[in-house]
C-alpha positions in Angstrom: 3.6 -12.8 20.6 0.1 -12.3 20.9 -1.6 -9.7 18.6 -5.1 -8.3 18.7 -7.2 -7.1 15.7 -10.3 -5.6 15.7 -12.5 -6.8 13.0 -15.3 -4.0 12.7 -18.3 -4.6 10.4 -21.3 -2.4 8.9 -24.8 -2.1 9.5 -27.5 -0.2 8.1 -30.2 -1.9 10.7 -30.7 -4.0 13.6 -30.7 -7.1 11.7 -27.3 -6.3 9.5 -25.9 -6.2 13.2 -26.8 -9.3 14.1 -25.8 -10.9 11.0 -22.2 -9.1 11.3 -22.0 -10.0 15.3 -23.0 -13.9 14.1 -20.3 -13.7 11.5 -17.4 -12.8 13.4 -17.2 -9.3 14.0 -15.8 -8.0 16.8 -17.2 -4.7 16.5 -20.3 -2.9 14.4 -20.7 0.3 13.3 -24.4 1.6 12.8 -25.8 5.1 12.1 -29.1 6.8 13.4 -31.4 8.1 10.7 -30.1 11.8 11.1 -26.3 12.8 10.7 -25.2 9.1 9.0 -22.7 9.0 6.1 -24.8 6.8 4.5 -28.7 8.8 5.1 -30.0 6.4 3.0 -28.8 3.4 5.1 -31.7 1.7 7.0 -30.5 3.6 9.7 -31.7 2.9 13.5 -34.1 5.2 15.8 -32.2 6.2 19.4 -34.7 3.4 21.0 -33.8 0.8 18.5 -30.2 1.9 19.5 -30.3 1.2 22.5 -31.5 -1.8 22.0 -29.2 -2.7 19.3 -26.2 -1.7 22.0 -27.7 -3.8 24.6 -27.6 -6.9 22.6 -23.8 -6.1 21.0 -22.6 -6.5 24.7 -24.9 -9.0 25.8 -22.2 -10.8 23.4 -19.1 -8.9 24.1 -19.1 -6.8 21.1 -18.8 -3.4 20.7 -21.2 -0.4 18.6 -19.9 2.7 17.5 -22.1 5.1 16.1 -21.3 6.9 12.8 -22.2 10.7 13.6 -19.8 11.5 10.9 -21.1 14.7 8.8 -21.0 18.5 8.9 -23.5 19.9 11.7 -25.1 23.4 11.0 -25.7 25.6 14.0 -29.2 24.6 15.1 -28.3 20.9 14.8 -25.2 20.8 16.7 -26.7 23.1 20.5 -30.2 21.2 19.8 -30.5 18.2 18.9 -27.3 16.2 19.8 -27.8 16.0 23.4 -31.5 13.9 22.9 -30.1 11.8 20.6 -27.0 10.9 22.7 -28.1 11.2 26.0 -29.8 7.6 26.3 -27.0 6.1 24.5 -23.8 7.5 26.4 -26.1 6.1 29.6 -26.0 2.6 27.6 -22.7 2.2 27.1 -22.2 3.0 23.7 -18.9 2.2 22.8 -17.9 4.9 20.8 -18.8 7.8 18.2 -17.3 8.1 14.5 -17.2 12.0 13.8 -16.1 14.4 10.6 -17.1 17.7 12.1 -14.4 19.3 14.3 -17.3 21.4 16.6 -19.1 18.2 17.4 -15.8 16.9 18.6 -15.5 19.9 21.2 -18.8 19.4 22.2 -18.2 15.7 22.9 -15.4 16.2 25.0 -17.3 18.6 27.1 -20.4 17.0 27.4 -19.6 13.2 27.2 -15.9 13.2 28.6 -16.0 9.1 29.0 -17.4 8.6 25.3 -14.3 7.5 23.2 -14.0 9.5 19.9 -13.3 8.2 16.5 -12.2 10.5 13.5 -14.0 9.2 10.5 -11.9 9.1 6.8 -14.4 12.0 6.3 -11.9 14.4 7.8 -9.4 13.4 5.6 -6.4 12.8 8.4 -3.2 12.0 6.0 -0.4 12.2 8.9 1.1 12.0 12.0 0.7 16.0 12.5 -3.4 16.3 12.1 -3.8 12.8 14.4 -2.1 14.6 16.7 -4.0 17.3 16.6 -6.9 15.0 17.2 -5.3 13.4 19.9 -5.1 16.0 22.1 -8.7 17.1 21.3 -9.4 14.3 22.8 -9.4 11.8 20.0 -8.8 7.8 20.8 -8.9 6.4 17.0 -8.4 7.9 13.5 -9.8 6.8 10.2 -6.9 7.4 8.0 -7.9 8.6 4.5 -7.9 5.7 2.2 -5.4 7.2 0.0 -2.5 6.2 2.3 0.4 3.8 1.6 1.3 1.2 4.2 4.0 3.4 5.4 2.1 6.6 5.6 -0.6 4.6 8.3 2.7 3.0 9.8 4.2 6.7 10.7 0.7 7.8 11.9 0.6 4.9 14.8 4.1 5.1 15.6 4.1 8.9 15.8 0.7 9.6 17.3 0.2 6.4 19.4 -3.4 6.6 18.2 -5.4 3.7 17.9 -5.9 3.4 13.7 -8.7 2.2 11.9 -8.3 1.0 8.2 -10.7 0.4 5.6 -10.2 -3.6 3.9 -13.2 -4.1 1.9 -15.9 -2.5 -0.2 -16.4 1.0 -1.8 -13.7 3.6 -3.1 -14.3 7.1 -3.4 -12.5 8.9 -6.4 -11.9 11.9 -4.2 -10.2 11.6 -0.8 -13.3 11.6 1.6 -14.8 14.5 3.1 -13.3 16.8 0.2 -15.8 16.0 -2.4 -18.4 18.5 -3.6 -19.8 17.4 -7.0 -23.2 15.6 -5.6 -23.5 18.9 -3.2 -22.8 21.6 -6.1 -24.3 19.7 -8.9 -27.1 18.4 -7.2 -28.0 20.2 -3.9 -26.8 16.5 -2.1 -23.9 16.6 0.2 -21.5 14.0 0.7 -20.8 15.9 3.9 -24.4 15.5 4.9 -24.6 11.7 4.2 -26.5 12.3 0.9 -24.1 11.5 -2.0 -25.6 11.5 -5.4 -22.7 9.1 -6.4 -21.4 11.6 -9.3 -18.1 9.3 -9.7 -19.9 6.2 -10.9 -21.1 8.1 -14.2 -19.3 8.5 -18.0 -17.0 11.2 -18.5 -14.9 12.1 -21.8 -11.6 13.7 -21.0 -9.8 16.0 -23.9 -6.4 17.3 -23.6 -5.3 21.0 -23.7 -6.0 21.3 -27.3 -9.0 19.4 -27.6 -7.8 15.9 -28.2 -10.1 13.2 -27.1 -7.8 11.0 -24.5 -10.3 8.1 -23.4 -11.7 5.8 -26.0 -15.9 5.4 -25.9 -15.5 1.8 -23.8 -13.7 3.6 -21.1 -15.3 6.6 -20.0 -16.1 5.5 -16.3 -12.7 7.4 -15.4 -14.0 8.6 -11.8 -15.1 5.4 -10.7 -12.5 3.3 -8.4 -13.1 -0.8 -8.2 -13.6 -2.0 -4.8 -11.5 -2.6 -2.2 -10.1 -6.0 -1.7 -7.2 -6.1 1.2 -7.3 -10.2 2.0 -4.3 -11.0 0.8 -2.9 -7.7 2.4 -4.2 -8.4 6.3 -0.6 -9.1 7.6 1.0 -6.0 5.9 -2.0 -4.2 7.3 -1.3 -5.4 10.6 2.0 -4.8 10.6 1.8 -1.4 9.8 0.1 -1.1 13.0 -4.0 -1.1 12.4 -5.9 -1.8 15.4 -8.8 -2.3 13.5 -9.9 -3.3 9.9 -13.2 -1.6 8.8 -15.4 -3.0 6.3 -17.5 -0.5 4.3 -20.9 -1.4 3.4 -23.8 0.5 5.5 -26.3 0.6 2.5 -25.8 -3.3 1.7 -27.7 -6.1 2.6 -27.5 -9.1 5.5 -26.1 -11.5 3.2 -23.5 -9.0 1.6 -22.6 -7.7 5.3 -22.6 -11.2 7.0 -20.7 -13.0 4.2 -17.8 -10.1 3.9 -16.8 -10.4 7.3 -17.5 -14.2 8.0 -14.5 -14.5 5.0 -12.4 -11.8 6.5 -12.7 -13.2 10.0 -11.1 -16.8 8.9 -7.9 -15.2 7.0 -7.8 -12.1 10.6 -7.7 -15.5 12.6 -5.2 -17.2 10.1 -3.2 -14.0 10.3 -3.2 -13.8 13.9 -2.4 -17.3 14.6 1.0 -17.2 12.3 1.7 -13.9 14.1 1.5 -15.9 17.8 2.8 -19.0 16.6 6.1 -17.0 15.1 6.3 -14.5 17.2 6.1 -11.6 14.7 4.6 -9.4 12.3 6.7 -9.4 9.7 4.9 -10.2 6.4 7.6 -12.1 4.9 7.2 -14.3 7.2 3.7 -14.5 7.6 3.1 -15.0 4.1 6.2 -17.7 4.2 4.3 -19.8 7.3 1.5 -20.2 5.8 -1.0 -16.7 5.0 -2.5 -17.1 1.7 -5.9 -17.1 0.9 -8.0 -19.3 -1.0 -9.4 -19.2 -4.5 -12.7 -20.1 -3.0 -13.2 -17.7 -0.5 -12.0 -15.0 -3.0 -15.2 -15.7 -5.4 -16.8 -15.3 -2.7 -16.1 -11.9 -2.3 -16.6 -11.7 -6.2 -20.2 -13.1 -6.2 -21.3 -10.8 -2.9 -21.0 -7.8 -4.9 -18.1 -6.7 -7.1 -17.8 -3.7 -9.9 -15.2 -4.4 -12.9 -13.3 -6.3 -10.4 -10.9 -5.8 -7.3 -8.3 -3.2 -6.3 -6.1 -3.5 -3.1 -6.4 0.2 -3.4 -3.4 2.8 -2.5 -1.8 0.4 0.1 1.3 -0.2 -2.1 0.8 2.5 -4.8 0.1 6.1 -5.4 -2.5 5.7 -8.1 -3.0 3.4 -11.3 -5.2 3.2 -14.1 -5.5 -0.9 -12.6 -7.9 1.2 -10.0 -10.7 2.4 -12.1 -13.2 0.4 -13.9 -13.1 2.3 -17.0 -15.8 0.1 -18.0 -19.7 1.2 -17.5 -19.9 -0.9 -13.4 -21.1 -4.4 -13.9 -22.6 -6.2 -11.1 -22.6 -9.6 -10.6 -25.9 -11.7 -10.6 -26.7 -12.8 -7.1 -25.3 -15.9 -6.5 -28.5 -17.6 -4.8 -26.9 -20.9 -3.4 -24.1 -18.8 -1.5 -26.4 -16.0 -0.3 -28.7 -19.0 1.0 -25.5 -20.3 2.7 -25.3 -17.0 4.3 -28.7 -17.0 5.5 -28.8 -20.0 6.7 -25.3 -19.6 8.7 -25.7 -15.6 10.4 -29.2 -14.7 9.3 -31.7 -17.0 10.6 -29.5 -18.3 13.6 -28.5 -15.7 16.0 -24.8 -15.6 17.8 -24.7 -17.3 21.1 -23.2 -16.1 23.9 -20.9 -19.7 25.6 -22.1 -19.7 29.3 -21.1 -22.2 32.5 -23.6 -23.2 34.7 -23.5 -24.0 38.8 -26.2 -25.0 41.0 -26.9 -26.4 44.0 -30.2 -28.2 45.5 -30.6 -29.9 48.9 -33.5 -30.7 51.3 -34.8 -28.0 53.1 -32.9 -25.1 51.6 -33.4 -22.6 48.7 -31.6 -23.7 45.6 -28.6 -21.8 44.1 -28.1 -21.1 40.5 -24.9 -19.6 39.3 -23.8 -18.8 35.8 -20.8 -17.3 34.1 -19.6 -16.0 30.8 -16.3 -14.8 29.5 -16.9 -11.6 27.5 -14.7 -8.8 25.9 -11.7 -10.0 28.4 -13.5 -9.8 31.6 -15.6 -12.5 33.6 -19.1 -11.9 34.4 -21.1 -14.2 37.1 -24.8 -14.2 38.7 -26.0 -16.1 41.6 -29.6 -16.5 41.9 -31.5 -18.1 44.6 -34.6 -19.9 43.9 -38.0 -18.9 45.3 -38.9 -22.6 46.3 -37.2 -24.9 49.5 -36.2 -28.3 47.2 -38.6 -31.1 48.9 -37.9 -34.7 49.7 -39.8 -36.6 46.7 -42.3 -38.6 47.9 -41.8 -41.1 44.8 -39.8 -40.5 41.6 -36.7 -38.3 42.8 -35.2 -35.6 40.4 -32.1 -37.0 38.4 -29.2 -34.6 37.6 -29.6 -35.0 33.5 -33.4 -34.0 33.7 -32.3 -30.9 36.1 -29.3 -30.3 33.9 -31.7 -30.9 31.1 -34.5 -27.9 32.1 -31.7 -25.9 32.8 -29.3 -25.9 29.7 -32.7 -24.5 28.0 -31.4 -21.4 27.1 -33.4 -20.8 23.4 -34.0 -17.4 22.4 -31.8 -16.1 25.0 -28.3 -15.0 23.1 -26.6 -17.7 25.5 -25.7 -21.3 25.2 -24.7 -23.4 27.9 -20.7 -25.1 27.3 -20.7 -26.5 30.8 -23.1 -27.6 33.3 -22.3 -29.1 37.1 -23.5 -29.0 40.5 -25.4 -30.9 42.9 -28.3 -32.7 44.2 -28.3 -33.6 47.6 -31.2 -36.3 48.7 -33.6 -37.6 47.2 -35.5 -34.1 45.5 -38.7 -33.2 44.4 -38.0 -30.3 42.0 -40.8 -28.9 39.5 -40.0 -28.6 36.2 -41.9 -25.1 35.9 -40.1 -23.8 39.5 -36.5 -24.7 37.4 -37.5 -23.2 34.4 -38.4 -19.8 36.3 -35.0 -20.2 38.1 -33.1 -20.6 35.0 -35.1 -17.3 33.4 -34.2 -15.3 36.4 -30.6 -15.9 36.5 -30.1 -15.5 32.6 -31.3 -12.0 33.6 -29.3 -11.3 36.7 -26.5 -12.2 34.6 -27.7 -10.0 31.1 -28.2 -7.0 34.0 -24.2 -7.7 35.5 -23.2 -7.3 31.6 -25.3 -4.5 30.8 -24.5 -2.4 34.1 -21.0 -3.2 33.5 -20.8 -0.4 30.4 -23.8 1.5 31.7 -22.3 5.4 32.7 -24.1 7.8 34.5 -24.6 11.1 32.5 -22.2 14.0 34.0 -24.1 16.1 36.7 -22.6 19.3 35.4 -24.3 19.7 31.8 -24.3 23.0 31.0 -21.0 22.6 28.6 -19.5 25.8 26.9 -21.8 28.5 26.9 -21.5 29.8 23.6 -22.3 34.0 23.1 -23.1 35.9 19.7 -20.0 37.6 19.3 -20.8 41.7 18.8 -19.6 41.8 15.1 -20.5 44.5 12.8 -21.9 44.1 9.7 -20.9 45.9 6.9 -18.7 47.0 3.7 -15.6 44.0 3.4 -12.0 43.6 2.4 -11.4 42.5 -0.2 -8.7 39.6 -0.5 -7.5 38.0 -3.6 -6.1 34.3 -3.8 -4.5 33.9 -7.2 -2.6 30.8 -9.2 -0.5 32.2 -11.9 1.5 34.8 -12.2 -0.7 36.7 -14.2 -3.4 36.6 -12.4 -1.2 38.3 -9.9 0.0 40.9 -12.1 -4.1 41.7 -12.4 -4.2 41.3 -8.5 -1.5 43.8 -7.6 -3.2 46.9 -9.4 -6.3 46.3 -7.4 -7.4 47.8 -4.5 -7.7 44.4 -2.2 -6.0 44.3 1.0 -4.2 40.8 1.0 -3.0 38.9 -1.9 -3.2 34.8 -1.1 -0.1 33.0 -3.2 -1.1 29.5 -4.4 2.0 27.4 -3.3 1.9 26.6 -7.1 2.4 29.5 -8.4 5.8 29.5 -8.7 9.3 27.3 -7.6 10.1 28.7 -3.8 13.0 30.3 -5.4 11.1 33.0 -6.5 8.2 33.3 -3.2 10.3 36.4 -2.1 10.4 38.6 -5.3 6.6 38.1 -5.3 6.2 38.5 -1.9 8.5 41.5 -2.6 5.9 43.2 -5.7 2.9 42.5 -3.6 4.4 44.1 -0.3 5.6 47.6 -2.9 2.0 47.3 -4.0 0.8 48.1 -0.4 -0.7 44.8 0.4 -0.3 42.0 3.1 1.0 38.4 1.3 -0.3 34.9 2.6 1.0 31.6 1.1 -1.3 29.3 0.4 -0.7 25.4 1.2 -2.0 22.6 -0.9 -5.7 21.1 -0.2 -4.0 17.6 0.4 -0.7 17.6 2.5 1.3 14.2 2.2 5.0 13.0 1.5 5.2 14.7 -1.5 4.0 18.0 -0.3 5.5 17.6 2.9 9.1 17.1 1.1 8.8 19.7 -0.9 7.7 22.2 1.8 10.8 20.7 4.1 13.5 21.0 1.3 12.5 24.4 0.9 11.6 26.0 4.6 14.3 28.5 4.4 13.3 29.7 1.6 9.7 30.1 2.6 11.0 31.8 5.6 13.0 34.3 4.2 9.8 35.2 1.7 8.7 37.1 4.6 5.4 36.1 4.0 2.9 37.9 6.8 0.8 34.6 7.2 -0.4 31.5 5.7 -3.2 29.7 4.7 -4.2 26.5 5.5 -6.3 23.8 4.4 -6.2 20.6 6.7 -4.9 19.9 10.2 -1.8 18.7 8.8 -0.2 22.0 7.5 -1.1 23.2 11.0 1.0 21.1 13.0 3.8 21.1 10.4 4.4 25.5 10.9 4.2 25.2 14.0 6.8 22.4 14.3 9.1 24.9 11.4 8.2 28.0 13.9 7.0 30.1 10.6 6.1 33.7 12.0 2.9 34.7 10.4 -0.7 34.8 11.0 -2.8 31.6 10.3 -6.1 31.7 7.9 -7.9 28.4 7.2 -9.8 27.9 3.9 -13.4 26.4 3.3 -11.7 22.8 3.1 -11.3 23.1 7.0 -15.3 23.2 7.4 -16.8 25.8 9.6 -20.3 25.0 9.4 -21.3 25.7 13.4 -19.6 27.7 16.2 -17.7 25.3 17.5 -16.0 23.8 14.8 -14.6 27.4 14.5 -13.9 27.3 18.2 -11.7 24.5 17.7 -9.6 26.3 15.0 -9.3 29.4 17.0 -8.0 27.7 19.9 -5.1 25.8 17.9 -4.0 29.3 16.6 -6.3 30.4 13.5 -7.0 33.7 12.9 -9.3 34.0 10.6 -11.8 31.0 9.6 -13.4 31.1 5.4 -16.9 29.8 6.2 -18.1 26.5 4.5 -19.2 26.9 1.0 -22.3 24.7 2.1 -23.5 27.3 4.0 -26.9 29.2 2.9 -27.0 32.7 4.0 -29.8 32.3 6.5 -26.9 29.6 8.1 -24.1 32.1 8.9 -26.5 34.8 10.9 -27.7 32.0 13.1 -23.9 31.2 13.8 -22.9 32.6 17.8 -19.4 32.9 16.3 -19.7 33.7 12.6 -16.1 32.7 10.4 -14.9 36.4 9.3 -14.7 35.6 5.9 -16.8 34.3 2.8 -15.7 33.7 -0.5 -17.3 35.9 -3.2 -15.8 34.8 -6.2 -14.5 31.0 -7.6 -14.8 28.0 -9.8 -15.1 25.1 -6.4 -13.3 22.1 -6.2 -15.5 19.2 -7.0 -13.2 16.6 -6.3 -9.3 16.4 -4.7 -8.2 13.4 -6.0 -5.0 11.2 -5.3 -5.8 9.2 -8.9 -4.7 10.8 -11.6 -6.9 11.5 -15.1 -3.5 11.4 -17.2 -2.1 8.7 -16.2 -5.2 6.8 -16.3 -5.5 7.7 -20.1 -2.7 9.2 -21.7 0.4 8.0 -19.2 2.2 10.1 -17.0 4.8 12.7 -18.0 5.0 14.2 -15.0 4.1 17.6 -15.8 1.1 20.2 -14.6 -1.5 20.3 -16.8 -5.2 21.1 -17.1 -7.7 19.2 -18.8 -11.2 19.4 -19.6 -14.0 16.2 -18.3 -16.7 16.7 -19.9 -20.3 14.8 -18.7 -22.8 13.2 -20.2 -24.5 16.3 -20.3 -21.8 18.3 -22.3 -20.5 20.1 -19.2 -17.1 20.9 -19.1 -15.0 21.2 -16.6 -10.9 21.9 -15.8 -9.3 19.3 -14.8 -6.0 20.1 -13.1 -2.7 18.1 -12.4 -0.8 18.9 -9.5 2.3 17.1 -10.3 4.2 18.7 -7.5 1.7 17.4 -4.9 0.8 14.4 -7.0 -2.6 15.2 -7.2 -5.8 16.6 -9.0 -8.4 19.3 -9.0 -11.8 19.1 -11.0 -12.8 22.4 -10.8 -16.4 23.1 -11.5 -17.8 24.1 -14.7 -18.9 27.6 -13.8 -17.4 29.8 -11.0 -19.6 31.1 -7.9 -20.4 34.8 -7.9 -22.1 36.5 -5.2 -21.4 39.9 -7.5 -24.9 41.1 -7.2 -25.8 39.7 -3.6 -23.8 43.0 -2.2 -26.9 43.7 0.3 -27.6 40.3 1.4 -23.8 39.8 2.3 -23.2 42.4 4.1 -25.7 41.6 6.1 -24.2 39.2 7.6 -21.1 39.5 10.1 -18.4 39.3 7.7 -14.8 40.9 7.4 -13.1 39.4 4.5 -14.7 38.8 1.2 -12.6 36.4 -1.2 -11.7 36.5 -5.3 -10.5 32.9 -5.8 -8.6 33.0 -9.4 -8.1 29.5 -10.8 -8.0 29.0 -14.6 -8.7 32.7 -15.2 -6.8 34.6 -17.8 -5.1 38.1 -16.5 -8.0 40.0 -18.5 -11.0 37.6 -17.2 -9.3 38.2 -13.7 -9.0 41.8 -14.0 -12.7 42.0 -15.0 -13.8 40.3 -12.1 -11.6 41.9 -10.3 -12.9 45.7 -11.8 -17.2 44.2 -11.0 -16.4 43.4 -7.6 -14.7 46.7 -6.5 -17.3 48.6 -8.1 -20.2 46.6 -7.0 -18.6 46.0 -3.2 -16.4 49.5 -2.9 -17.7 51.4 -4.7 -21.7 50.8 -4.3 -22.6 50.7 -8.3 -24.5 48.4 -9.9 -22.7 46.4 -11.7 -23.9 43.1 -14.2 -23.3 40.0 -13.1 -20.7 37.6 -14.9 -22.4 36.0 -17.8 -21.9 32.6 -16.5 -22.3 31.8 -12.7 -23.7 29.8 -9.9 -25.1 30.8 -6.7 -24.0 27.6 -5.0 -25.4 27.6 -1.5 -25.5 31.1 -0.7 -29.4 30.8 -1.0 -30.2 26.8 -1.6 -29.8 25.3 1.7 -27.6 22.2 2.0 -29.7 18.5 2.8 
């Protein structure tokens, strides 16, 4: 049984590449300097790019490009196509993406381009990958959250190629649904630009204001690194086609020594699985997969905080994850990062080469050369420009012709095998060899190159996107409420459409509430969780009848994965996706409308100004709410006080006295920071109605039913009725006029 891995490595420049490609890696991912993950990354120019593509297959690697962050309007119709153009005509072997309207456009535009969904879009299931899948999708970047079995159902069900993070980095939120560094500090996560809020001290007090986490562990937020080597068969066996190292702002030696010890125990892995004939990590571990104490300093001395997690794999949370501890680094280890240099850095990966020729009197001679790369044979055959002479004296002899022409230095290729012949007695010059030798090594770089080169499509004009005719104007007001007496403040106001956390109650009682809200003249939507795993999933499958005979009039969503899963139960109703689904550009909404959305909630990291340059505007905006600042699958009780298994909300306060509610969703297993002061757009009446909307939304959260009912009471006066009305006494603006970076 023969199994094949990809090992994928990071790089933040050209050099990091080559490191990675010298160490082993099958595969590098690099970003440009605009719309990168990582912005600060030493991120590559489109020319060095294309260079830095040329070279990965001049060695039968591949390059995907991380293009993985939200796109506004003008970014996404102007400057995508110059950045791509010269490397889809290269052969770039693939593009890592977060934003759902880039992925229409790359189907459109670059139809042989394989697409990668990045862990930025937070895919958690079969359902969403297969949403992907037939947008055109060829891998997925699980969320790093998942359990081996989770990635397991999402091959076997989607027959997706899947990508899984080994090594480096955690985020304490799942990817992609993270806003502290945006809403705190104006630096998006989503834009590449992440302030790193996790990696700072909190203090964490109960419901009634006991302290839960002593002084020495107040790095609650911060996740050790990720450390899967002794994990690579289960990995494999669950079905990853590739294993991704993170690490696009580290250096050469970090990059180069990472994967160089990951490719020994991926080769030791795969060996066992061919000698045995299976994947089964019984046996794999039983034959003979272990890894060695030596190689697992390694690791430790590259870079390392508190020590090493193998993450979620076989786990939901645990406090074992976080470092608790203020991060300490390690001190460079100079002997093993001048191993490093010495190995990848300084020497560059060869490319193994065979070498034919033939030389005879009177006649041309031939010089052929071949390489095995990537599965496929490449060849060149290369006459010279000279007729080989009978030598007058000294005759050439086949190890000084062999000699001249196994100098391959400085060209990516080394010779393995040389033969041929010389037939009579030859007078061949050493510079007419050398010359013959330089032109074949490029007749056979050109046979590589042109192999992955593509021709850009003739017809380029893609989807012609047209400012839809939308007038602007007075909204409806909708109300999305989490208790039930927020609700009770809900159904005596004059909104249109009352939004029913899932939470709010047990399913039992969805159709008496459904029920009040339908005698109180308004339309009821059910509201699924941000995150929708087993947990969620179970719950929402044990009680689908239930939810059903609510007679909800539509629902609304906040991933891919709750799309797939009503339409597989057939729930009548209309569909509504949140701001966690990010419309930030026309196309991203595209997408949604054409898998059945309604009505899209527009990003909540777009500015005003953002929204009337959108063709196809989302028809709602949310008014009023405290945001999310993280989604997390770790849990703050159980990492301090234990786990009782019970909803609760908690305060985290920073080191700068903030305080915000921390909630835990035990149903769902998971938990919402919620920031410390709600937005309000209360006295923005003028500038939001300007812009194309239908539906303004009241988000209710931790609100009592009086602090609900007063917001409630401001914003039908200031929106229905036209007073002037005060503005809430604590507030943020968010975006709504502070452009995103």
């Amino acid at each position: 049984m023969k199994k094949s891995v990809e090992l994928l490595a990071p790089a933040g420049s050209f050099q990091v590449m080559k490191a990675c490609i010298s160490a082993g890696a099958d595969a590098v991912y690099m970003g440009l300097s605009r719309f990168s993950a990582r912005a600060f990354a030493d991120n590559a120019e489109t020319g060095d790019y294309a260079e830095a593509i040329r070279y990965a297959h001049l060695h039968g690697k591949k390059l995907y490009l991380t293009l993985n962050t939200l796109l506004k309007e003008r970014e996404i119709e102007s400057e995508i196509r110059p950045l791509l153009d010269p490397l889809y005509a290269e052969g770039l072997d693939g593009i890592i993406v977060q934003d759902l309207g880039l992925m229409e456009l790359l189907r459109e535009e670059y139809p042989l381009l394989p697409l990668h969904v990045s862990t930025q879009a937070a895919v958690t299931g079969p359902g969403a990958a297969l949403i992907l899948k037939e947008a055109g999708a060829k891998r997925v970047v699980p969320a790093r959250e998942l359990k081996l079995s989770e990635i397991r159902r999402i091959k076997e069900e989607s027959g997706l190629e899947v990508e899984c993070f080994i090594h480096g980095a955690l985020c304490y939120s799942y990817s992609g649904q993270c806003l502290f560094s945006s809403i705190v500090g104006g630096r998006s996560g989503n834009r590449g630009r992440c302030a790193q809020s996790c990696r700072m001290n909190y203090v964490l007090y109960d419901e009634n204001g006991k302290r839960l986490n002593p002084k020495s562990q107040e790095y609650l937020l911060s996740l050790k690194d990720l450390n899967t080597l002794s994990s690579l068969p289960e990995l494999v066996d669950a079905g990853a086609d590739s294993l991704k190292i993170e690490g696009r702002m580290k250096k050469a030696e970090y990059a180069a020594g990472v994967t160089a010890v990951y490719r020994k125990y991926l080769d030791r892995c795969l060996s066992l699985i061919e000698k045995y004939g299976t994947t089964d990590p019984e046996v794999i571990h039983r034959e003979g997969y272990r890894t060695e104490q030596s190689d697992e300093k390694k690791l430790f001395d590259l870079f390392n905080r508190c020590g090493f997690t193998d993450g979620y794999l076989k786990r939901e949370n645990g406090k074992e994850m976080v470092t608790l501890n203020a991060p300490s680094f390690r001190e460079e280890n100079e002997a093993l990062t001048e191993e490093i240099r010495e190995k990848y850095i300084r020497k560059e990966h060869e490319t193994p080469l065979e070498i034919h020729y033939r030389f005879a009197e009177g006649e041309k001679g031939v010089l052929s050369l071949s390489a095995s790369l990537d599965g496929r044979e490449f060849t060149s055959r290369t006459e010279s420009d000279f007729t080989a002479e009978k030598a007058s004296s000294r005759p050439a002899e086949t190890s000084e012709v062999e000699k001249q022409l196994k100098k391959l230095g400085g060209t990516g290729f080394t010779a393995i095998r040389t033969e041929g012949s010389l037939e009579g007695d030859l007078f061949l010059p050493v510079s007419q060899l050398n010359a013959l030798r330089r032109e074949a090594v490029s007749a056979l770089s050109e046979t590589i190159l042109q192999s992955y080169r593509r021709s850009l499509p003739e017809d380029r004009s893609g989807k012609i996107l047209k400012r839809e005719e939308r007038k602007n104007g007075a909204l409806s007001l909708r109300i999305l409420v989490s208790t039930a007496s927020q609700l009770d403040a809900a159904l005596s106001s004059r909104a249109g459409s009352i939004l029913l956390e899932s939470t709010i109650s047990e399913a039992e009682e969805y159709a008496s509430l459904v029920r009040k809200c339908r005698e109180a003249g308004k339309e009821c939507i059910l509201v699924f969780p941000q995150i929708f795993r087993e947990k969620a999933i179970h719950w929402f499958d044990r009680n689908l009848e239930l939810i059903r005979a609510a007679g909800f009039q539509g629902f609304l969503v906040r991933n891919l994965e709750e799309c797939r899963w009503i339409e597989n139960a057939a729930l009548p109703g209309k569909l509504f996706s949140d701001y966690h689904l990010y419309v930030m550009n026309s196309r991203a909404k595209g997408f949604l409308k054409s898998r059945g959305i309604e009505c899209c909630t527009a990003s909540v990291e777009l500015a005003s100004p953002e929204i009337r340059d959108m063709k196809e505007p989302p028809e709602e905006i949310l008014l009023y709410g405290r945001l999310p600042m993280m989604v997390s699958a770790n849990c703050l009780v159980k990492t301090t006080a234990g786990c009782d298994r019970r909803n609760r909300t908690l305060i985290l306060e920073d080191r700068m006295q903030n305080r915000m509610s921390a909630e835990c969703v035990c149903r769902y297993c998971m938990n919402r920071i919620w920031n410390v002061v709600p937005l309000s757009l209360l006295t923005l009446k003028s500038e939001v109605e300007r812009l194309p909307m239908r539906y303004g939304r009241l988000d209710f959260t931790t609100e009592s039913r009086e602090e609900a009912a007063d917001v409630i009471g401001r914003f039908e006066g200031a929106y229905l009725d036209g007073k002037e009305v005060p503005e809430l006494p604590e507030f943020t603006r968010g975006h709504f006029r502070r452009k995103v970076d």
